[in-house]
PDB file with SEQRES, HELIX, SHEET and CRYST1 records, atoms N, CA, C and O in Angstrom:
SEQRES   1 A   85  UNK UNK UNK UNK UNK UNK UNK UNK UNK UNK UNK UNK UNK          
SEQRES   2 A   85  UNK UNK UNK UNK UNK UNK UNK UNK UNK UNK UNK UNK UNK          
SEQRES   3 A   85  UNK UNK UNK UNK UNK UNK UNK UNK UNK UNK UNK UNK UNK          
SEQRES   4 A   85  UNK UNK UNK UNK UNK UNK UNK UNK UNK UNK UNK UNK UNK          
SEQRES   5 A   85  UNK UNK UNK UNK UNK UNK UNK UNK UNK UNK UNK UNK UNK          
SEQRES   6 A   85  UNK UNK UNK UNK UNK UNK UNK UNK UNK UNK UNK UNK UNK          
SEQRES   7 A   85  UNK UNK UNK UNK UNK UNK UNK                                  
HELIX    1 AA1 UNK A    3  UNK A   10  1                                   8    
HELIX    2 AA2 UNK A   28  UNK A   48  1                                  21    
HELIX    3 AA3 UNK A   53  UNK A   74  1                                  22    
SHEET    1 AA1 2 UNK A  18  UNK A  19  0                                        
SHEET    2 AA1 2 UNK A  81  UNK A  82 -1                                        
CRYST1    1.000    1.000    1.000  90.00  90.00  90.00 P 1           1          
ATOM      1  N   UNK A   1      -3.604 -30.792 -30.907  1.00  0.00           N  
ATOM      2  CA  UNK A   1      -3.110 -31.233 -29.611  1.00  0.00           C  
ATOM      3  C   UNK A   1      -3.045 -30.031 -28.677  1.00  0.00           C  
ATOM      4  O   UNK A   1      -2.611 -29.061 -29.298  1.00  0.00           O  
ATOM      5  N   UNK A   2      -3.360 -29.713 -27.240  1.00  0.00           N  
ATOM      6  CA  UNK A   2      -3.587 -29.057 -26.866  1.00  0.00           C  
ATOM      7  C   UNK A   2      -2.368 -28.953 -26.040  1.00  0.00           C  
ATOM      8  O   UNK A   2      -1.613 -29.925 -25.991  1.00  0.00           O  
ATOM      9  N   UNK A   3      -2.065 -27.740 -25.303  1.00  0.00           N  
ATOM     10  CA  UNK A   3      -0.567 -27.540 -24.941  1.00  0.00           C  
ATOM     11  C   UNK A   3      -0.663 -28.288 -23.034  1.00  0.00           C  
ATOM     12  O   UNK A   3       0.352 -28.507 -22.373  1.00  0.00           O  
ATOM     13  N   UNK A   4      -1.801 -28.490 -22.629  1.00  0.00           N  
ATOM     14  CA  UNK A   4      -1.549 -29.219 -21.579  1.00  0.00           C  
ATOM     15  C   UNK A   4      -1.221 -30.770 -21.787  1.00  0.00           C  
ATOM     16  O   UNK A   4      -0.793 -31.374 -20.803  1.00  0.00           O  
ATOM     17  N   UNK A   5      -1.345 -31.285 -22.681  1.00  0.00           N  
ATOM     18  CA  UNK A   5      -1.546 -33.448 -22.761  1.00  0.00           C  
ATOM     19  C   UNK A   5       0.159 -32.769 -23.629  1.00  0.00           C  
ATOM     20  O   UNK A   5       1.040 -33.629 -23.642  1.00  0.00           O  
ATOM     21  N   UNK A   6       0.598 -31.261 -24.332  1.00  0.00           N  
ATOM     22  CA  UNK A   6       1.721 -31.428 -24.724  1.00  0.00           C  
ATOM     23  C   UNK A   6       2.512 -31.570 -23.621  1.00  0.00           C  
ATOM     24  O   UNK A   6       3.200 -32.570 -23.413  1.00  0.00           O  
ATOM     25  N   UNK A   7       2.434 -30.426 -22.756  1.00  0.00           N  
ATOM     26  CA  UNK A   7       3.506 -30.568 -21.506  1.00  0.00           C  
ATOM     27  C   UNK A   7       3.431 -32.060 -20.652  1.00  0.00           C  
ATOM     28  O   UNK A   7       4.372 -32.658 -20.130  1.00  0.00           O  
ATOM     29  N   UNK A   8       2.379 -32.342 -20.684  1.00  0.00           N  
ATOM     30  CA  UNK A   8       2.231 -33.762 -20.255  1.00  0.00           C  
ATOM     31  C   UNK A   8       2.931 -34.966 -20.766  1.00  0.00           C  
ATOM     32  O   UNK A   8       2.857 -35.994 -20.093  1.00  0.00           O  
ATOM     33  N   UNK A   9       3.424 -34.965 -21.584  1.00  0.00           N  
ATOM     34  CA  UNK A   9       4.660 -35.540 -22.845  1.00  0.00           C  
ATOM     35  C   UNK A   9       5.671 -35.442 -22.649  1.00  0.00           C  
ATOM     36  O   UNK A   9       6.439 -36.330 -23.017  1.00  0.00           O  
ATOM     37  N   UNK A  10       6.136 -34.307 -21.973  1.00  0.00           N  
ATOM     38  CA  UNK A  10       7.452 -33.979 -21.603  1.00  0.00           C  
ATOM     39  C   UNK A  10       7.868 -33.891 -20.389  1.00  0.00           C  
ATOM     40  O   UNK A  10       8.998 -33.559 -20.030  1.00  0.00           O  
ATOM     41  N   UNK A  11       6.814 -34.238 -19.615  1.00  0.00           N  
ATOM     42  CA  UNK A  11       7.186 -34.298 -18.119  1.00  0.00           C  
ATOM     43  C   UNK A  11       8.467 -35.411 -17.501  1.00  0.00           C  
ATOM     44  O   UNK A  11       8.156 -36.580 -17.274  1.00  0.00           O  
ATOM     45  N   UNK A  12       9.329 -35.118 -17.359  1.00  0.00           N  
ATOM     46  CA  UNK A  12      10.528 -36.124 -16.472  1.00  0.00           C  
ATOM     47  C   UNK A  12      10.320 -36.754 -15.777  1.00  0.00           C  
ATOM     48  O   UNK A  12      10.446 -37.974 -15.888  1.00  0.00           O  
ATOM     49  N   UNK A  13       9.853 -36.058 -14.627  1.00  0.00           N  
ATOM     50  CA  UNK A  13       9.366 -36.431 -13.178  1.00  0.00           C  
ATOM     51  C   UNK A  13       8.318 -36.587 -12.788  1.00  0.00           C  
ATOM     52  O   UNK A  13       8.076 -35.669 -12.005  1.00  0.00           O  
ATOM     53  N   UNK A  14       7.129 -37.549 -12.914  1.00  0.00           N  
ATOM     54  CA  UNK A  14       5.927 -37.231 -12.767  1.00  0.00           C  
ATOM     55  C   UNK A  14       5.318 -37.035 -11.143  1.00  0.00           C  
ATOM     56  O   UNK A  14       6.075 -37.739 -10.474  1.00  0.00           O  
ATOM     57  N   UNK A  15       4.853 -36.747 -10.713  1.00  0.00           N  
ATOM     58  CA  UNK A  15       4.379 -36.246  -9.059  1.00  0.00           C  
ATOM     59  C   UNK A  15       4.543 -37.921  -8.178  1.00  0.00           C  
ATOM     60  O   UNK A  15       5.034 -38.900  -8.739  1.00  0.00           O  
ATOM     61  N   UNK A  16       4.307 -37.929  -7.531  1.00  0.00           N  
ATOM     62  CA  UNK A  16       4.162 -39.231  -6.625  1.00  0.00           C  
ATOM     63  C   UNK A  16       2.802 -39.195  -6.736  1.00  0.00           C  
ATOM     64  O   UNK A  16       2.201 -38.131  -6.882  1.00  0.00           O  
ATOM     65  N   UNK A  17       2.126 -40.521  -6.667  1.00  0.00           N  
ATOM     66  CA  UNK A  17       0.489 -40.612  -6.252  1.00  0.00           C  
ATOM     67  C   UNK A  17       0.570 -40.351  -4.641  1.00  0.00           C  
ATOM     68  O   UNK A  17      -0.503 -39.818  -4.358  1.00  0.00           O  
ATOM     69  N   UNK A  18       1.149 -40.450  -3.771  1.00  0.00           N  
ATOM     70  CA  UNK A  18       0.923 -40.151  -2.384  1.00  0.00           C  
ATOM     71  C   UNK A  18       1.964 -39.264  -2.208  1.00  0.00           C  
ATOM     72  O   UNK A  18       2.934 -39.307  -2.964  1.00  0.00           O  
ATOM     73  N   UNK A  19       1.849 -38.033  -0.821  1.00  0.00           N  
ATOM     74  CA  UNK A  19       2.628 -37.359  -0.475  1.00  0.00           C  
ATOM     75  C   UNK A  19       3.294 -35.870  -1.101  1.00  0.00           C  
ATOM     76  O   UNK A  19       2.438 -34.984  -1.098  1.00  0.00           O  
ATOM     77  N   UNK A  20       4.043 -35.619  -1.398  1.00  0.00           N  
ATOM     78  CA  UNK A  20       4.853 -34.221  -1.900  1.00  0.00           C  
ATOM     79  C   UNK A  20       5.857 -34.773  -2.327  1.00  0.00           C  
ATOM     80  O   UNK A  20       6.570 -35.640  -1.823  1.00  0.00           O  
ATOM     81  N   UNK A  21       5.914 -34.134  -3.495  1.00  0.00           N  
ATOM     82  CA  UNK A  21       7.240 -34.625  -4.855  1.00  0.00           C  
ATOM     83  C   UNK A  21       6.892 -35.546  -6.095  1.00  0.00           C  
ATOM     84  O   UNK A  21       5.725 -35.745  -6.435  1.00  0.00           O  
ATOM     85  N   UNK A  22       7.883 -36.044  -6.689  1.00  0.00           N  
ATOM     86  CA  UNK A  22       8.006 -36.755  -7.607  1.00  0.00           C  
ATOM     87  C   UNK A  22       8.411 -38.065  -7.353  1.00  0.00           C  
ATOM     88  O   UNK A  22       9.027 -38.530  -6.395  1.00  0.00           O  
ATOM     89  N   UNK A  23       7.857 -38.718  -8.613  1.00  0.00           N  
ATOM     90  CA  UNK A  23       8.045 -40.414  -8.754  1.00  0.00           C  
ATOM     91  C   UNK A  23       9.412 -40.517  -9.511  1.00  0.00           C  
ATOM     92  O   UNK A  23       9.818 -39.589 -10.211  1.00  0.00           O  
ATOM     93  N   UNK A  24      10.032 -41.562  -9.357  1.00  0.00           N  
ATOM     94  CA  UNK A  24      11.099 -42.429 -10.709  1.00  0.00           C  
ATOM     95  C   UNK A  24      10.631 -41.366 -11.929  1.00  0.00           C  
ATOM     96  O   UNK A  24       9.544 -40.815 -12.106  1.00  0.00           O  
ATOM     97  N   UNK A  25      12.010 -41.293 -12.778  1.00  0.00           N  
ATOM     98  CA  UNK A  25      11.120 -40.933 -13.847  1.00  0.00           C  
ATOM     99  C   UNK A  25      10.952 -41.625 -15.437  1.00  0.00           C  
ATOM    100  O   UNK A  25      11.235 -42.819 -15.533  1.00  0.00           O  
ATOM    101  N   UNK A  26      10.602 -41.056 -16.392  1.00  0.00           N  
ATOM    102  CA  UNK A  26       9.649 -41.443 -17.194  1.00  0.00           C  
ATOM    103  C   UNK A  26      10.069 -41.123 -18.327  1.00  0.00           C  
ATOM    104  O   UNK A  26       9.201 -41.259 -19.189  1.00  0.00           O  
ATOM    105  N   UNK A  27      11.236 -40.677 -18.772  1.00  0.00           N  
ATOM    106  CA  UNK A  27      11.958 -40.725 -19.669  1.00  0.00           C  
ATOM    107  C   UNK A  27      12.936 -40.720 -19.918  1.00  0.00           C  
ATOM    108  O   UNK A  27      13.234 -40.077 -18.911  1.00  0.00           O  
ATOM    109  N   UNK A  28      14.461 -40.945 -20.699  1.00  0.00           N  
ATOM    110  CA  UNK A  28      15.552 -41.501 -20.717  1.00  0.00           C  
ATOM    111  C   UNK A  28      16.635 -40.013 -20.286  1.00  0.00           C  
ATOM    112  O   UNK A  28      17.793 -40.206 -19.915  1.00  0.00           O  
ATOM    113  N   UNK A  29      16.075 -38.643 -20.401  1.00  0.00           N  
ATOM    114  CA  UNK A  29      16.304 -37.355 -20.180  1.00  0.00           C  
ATOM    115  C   UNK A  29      16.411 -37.825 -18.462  1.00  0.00           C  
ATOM    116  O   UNK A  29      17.532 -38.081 -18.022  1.00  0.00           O  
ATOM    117  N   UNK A  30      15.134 -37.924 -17.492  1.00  0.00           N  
ATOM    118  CA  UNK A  30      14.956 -37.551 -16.495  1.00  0.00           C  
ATOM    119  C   UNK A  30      16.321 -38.807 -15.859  1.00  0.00           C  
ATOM    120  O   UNK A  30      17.334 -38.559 -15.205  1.00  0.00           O  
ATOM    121  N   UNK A  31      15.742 -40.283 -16.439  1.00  0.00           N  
ATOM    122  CA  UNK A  31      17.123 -41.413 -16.159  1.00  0.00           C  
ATOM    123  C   UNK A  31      18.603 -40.272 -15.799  1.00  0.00           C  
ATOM    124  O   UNK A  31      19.081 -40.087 -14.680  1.00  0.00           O  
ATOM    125  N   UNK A  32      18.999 -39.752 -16.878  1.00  0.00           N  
ATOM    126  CA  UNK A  32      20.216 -39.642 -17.200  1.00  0.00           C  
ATOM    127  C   UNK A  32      20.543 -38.471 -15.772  1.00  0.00           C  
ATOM    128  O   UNK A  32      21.583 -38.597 -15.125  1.00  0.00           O  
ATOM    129  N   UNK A  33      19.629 -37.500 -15.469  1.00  0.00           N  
ATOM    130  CA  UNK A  33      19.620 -36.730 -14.837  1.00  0.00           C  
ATOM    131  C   UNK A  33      20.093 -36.913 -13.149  1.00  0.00           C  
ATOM    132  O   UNK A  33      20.790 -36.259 -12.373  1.00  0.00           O  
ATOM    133  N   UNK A  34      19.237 -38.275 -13.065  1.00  0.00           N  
ATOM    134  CA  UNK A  34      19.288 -39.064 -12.083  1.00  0.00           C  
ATOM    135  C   UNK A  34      20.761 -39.856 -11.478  1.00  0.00           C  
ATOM    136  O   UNK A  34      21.386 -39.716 -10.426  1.00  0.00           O  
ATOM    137  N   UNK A  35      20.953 -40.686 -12.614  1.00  0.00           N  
ATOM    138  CA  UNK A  35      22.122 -41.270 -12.319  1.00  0.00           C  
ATOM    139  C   UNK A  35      23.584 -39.825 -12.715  1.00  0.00           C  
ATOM    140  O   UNK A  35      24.692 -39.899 -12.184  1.00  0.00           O  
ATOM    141  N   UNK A  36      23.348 -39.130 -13.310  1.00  0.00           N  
ATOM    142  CA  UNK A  36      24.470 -37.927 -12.797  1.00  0.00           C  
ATOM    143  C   UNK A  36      24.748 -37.980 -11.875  1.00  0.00           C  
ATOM    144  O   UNK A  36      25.849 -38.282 -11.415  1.00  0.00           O  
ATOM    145  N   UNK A  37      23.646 -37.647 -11.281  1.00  0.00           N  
ATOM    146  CA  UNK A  37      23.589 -37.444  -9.676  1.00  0.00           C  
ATOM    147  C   UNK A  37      23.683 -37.951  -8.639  1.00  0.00           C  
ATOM    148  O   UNK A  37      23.959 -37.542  -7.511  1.00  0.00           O  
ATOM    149  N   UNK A  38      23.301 -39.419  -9.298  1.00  0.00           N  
ATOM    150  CA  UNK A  38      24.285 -40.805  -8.100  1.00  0.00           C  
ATOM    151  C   UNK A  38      25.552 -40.586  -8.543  1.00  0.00           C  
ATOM    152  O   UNK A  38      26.113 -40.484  -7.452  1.00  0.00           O  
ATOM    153  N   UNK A  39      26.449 -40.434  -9.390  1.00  0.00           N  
ATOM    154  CA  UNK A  39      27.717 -40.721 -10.075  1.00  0.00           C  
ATOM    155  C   UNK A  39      28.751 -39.460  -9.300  1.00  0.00           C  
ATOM    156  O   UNK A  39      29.780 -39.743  -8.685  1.00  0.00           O  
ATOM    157  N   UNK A  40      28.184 -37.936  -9.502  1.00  0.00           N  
ATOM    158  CA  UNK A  40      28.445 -37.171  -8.991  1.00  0.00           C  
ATOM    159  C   UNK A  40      28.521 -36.788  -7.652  1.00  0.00           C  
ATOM    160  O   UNK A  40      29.179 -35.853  -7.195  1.00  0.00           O  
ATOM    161  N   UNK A  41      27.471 -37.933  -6.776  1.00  0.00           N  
ATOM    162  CA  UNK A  41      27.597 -37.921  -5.514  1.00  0.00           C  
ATOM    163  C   UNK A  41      28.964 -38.932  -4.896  1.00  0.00           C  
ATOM    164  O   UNK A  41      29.639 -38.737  -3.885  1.00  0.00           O  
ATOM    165  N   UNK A  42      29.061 -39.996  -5.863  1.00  0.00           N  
ATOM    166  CA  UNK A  42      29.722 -40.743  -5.234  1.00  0.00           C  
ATOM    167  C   UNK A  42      31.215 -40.355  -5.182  1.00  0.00           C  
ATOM    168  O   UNK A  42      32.029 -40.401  -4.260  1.00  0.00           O  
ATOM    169  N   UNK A  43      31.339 -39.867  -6.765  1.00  0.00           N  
ATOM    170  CA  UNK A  43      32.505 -39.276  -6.683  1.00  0.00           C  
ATOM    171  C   UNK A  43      33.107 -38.093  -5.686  1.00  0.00           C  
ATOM    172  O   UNK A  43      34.267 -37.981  -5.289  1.00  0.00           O  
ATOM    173  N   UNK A  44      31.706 -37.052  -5.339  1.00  0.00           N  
ATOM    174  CA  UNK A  44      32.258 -36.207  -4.105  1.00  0.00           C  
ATOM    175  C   UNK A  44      32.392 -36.811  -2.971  1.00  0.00           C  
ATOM    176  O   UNK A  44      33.069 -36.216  -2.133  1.00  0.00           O  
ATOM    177  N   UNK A  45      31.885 -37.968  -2.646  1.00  0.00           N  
ATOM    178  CA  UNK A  45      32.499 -39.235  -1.709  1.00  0.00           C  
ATOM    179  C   UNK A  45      33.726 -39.681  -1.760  1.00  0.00           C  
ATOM    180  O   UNK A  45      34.292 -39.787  -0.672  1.00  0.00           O  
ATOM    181  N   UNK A  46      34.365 -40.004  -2.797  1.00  0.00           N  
ATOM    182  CA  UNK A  46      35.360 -40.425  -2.928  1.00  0.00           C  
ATOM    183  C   UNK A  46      36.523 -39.714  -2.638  1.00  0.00           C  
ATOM    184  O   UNK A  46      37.524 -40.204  -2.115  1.00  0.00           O  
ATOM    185  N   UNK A  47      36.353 -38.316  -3.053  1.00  0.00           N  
ATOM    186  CA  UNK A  47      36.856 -37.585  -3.180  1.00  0.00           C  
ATOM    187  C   UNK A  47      37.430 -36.574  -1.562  1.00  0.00           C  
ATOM    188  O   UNK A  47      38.564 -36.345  -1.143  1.00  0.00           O  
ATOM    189  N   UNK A  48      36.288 -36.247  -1.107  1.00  0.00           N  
ATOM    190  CA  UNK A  48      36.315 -35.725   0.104  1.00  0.00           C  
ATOM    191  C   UNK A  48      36.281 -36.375   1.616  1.00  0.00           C  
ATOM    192  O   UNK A  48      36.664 -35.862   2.667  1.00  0.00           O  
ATOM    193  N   UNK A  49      35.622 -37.835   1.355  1.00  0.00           N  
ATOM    194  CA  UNK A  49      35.155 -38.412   2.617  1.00  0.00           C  
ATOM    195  C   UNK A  49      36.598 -39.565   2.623  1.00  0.00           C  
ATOM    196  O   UNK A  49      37.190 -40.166   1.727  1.00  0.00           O  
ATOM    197  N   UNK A  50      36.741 -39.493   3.921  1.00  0.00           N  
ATOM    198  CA  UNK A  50      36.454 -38.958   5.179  1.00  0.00           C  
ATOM    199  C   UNK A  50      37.404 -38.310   5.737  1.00  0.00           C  
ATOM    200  O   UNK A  50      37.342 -38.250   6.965  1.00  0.00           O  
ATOM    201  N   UNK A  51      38.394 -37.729   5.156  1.00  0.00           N  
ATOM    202  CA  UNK A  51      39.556 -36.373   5.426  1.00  0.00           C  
ATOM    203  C   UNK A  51      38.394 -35.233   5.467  1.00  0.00           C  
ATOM    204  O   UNK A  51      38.303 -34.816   6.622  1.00  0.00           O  
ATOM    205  N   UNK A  52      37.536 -34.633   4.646  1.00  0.00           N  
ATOM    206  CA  UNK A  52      36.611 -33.740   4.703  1.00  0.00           C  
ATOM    207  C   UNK A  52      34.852 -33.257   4.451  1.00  0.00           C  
ATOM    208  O   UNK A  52      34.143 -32.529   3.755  1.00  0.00           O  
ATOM    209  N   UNK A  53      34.801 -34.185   5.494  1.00  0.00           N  
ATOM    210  CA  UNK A  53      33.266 -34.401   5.588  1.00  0.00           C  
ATOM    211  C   UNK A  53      32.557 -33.232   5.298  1.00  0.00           C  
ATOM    212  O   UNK A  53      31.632 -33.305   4.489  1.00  0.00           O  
ATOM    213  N   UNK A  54      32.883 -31.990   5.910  1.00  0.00           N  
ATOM    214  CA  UNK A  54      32.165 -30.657   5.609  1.00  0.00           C  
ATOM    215  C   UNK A  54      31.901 -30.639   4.138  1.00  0.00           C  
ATOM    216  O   UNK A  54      30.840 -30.715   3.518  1.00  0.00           O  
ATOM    217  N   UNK A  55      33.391 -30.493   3.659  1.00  0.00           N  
ATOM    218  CA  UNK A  55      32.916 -30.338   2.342  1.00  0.00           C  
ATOM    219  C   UNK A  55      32.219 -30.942   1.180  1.00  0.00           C  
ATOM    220  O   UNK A  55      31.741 -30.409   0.179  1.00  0.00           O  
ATOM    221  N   UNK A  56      32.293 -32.507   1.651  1.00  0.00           N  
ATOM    222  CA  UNK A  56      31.270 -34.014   1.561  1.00  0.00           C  
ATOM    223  C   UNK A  56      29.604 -32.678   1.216  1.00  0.00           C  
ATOM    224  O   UNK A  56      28.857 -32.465   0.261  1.00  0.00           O  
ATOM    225  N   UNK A  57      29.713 -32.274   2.259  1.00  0.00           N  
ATOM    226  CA  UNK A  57      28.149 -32.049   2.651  1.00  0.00           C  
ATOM    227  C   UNK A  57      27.526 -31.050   2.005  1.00  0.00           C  
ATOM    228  O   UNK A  57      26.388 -31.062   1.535  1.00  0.00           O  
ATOM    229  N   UNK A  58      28.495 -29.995   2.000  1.00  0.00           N  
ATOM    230  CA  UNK A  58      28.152 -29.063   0.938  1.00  0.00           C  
ATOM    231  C   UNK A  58      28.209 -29.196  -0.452  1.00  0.00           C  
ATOM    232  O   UNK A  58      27.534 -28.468  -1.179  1.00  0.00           O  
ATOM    233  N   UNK A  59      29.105 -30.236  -0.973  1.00  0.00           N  
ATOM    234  CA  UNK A  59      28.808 -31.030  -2.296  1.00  0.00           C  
ATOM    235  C   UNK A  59      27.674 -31.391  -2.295  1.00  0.00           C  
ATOM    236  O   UNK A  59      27.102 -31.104  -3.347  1.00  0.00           O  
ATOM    237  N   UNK A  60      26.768 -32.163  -1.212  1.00  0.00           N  
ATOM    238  CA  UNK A  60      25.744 -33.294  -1.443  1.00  0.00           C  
ATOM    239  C   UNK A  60      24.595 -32.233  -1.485  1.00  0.00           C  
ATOM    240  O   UNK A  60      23.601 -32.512  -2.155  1.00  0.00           O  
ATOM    241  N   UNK A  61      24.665 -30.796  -0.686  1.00  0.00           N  
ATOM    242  CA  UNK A  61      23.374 -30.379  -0.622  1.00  0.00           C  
ATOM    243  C   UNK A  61      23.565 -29.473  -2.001  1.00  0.00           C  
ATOM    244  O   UNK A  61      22.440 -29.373  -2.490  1.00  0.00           O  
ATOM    245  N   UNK A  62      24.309 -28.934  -2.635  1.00  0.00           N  
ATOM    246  CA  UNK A  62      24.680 -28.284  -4.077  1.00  0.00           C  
ATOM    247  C   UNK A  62      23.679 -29.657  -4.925  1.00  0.00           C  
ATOM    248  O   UNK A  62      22.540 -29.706  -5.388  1.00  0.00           O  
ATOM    249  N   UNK A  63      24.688 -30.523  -4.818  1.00  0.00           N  
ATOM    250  CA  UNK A  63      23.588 -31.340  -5.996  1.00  0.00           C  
ATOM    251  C   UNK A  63      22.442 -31.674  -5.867  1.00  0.00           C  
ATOM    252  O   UNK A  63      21.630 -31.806  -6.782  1.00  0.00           O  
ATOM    253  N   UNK A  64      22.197 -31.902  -4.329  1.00  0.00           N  
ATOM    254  CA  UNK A  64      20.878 -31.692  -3.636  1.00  0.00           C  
ATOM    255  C   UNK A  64      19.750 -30.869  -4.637  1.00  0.00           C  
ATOM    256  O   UNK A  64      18.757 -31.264  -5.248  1.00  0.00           O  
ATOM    257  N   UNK A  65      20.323 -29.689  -4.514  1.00  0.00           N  
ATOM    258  CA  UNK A  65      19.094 -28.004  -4.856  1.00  0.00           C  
ATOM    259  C   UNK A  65      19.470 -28.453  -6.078  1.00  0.00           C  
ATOM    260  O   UNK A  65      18.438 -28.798  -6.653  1.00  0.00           O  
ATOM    261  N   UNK A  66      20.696 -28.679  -6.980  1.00  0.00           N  
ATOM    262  CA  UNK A  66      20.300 -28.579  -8.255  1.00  0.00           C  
ATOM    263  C   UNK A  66      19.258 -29.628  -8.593  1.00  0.00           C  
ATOM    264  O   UNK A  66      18.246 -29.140  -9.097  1.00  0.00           O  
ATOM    265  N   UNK A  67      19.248 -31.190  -8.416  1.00  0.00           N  
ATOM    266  CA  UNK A  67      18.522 -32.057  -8.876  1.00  0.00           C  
ATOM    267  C   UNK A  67      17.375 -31.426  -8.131  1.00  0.00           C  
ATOM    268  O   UNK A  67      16.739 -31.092  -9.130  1.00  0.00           O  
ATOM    269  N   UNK A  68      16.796 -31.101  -7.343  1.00  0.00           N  
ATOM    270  CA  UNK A  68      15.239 -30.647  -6.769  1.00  0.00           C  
ATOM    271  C   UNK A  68      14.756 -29.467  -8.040  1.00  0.00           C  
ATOM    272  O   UNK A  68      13.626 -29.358  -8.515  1.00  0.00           O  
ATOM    273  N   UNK A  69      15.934 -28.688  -8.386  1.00  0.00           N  
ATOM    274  CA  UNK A  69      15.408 -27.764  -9.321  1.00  0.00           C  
ATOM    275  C   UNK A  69      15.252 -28.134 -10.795  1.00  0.00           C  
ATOM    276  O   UNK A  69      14.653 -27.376 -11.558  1.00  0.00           O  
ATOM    277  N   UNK A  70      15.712 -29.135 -11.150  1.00  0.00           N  
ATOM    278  CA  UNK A  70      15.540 -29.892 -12.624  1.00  0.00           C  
ATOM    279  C   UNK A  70      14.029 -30.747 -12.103  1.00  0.00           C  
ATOM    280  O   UNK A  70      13.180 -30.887 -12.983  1.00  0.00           O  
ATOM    281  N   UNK A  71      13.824 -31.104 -11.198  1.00  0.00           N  
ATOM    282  CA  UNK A  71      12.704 -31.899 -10.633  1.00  0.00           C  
ATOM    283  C   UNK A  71      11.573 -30.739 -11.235  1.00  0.00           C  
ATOM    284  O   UNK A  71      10.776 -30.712 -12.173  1.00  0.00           O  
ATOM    285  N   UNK A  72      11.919 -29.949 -10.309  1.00  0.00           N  
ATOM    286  CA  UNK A  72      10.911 -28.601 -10.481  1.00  0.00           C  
ATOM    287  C   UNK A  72      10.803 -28.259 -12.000  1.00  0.00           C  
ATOM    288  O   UNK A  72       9.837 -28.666 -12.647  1.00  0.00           O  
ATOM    289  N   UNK A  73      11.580 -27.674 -12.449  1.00  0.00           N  
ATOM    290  CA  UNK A  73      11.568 -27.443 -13.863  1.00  0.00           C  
ATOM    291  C   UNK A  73      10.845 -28.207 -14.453  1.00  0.00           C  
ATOM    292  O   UNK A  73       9.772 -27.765 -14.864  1.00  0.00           O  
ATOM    293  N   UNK A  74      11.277 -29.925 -14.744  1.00  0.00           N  
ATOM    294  CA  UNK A  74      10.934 -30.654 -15.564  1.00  0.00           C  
ATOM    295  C   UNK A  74       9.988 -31.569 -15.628  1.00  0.00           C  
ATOM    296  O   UNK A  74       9.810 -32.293 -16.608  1.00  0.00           O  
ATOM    297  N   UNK A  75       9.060 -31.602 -14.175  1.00  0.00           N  
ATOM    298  CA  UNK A  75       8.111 -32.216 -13.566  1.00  0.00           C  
ATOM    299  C   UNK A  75       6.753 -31.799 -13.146  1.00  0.00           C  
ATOM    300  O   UNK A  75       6.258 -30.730 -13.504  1.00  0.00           O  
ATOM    301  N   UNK A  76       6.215 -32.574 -12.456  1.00  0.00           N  
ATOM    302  CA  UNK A  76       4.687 -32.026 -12.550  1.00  0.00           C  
ATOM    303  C   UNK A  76       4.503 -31.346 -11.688  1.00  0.00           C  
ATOM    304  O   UNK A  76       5.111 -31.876 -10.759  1.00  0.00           O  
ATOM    305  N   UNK A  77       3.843 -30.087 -11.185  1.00  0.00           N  
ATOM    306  CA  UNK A  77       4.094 -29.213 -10.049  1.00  0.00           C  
ATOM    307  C   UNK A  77       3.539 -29.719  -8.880  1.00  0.00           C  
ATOM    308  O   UNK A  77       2.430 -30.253  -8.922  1.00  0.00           O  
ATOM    309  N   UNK A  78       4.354 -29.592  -7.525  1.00  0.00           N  
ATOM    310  CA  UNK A  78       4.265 -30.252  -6.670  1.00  0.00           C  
ATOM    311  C   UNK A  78       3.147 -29.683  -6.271  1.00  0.00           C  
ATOM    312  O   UNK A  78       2.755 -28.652  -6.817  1.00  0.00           O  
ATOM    313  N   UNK A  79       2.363 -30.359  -5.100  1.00  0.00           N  
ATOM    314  CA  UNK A  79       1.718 -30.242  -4.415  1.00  0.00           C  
ATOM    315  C   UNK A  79       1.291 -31.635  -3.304  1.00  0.00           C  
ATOM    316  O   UNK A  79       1.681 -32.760  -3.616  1.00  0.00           O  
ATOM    317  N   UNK A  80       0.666 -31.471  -2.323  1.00  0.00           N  
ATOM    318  CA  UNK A  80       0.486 -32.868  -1.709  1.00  0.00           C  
ATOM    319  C   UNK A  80      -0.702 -33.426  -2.648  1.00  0.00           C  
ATOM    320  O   UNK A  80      -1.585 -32.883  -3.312  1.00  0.00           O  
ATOM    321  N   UNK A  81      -0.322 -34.749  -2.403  1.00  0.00           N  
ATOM    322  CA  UNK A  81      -1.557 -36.062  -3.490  1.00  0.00           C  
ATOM    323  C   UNK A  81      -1.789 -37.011  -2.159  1.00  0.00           C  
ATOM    324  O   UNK A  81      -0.972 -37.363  -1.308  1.00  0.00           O  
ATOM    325  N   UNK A  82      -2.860 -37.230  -2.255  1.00  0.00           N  
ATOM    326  CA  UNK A  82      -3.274 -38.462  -1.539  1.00  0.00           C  
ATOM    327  C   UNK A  82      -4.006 -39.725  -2.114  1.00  0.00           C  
ATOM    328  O   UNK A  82      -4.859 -40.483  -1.652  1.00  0.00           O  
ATOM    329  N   UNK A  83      -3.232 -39.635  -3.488  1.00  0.00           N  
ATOM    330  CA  UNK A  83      -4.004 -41.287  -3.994  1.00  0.00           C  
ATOM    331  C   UNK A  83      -4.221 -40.811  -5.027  1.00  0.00           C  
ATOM    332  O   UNK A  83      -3.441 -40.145  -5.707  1.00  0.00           O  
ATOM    333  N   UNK A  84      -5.948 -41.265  -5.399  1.00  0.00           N  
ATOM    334  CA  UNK A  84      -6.986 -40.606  -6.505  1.00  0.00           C  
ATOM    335  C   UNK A  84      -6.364 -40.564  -7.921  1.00  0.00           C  
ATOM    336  O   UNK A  84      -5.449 -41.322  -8.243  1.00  0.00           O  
ATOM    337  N   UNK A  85      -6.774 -39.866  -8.552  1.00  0.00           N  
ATOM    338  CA  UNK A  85      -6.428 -40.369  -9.932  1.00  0.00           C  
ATOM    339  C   UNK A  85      -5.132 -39.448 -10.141  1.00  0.00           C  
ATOM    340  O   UNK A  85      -4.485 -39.520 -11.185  1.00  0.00           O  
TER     341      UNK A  85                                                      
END                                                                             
């Protein structure tokens, strides 16, 4: 087995067919990653909004960069796609 179709196995996040970024993902790892991150958002909602929206925001963009960087890590490297295989 060759180590590219391996990393291809383990990919989370697979690219979008159109545009820049990633699709839904593709294994129960990338799921879990995901809904953290709804769960963790809502709760810094709950938590901060609407006595302290600022800090709302700087919660949302923290989990923001982290989930973009597990994206990155664990996904297919971005680039723009326009379709095609």
């Amino acid at each position: 087995m060759s180590t590219k179709s391996n990393r291809a196995t383990q990919l989370w996040f697979p690219a979008k067919r159109y545009g820049w970024g990633w699709g839904v993902p593709t294994v129960w790892q990338g799921w879990a990653v995901l809904v953290a991150f709804f769960v963790l958002l809502a709760i810094a909602a709950a938590i901060f909004l609407p006595a302290q929206p600022g800090v709302f925001v700087a919660c949302a963009s923290l989990l923001s960069l982290l989930l973009v960087a597990v994206c990155w890590a664990k996904g297919e490297p971005p680039r723009w796609r326009w379709g095609g295989k």
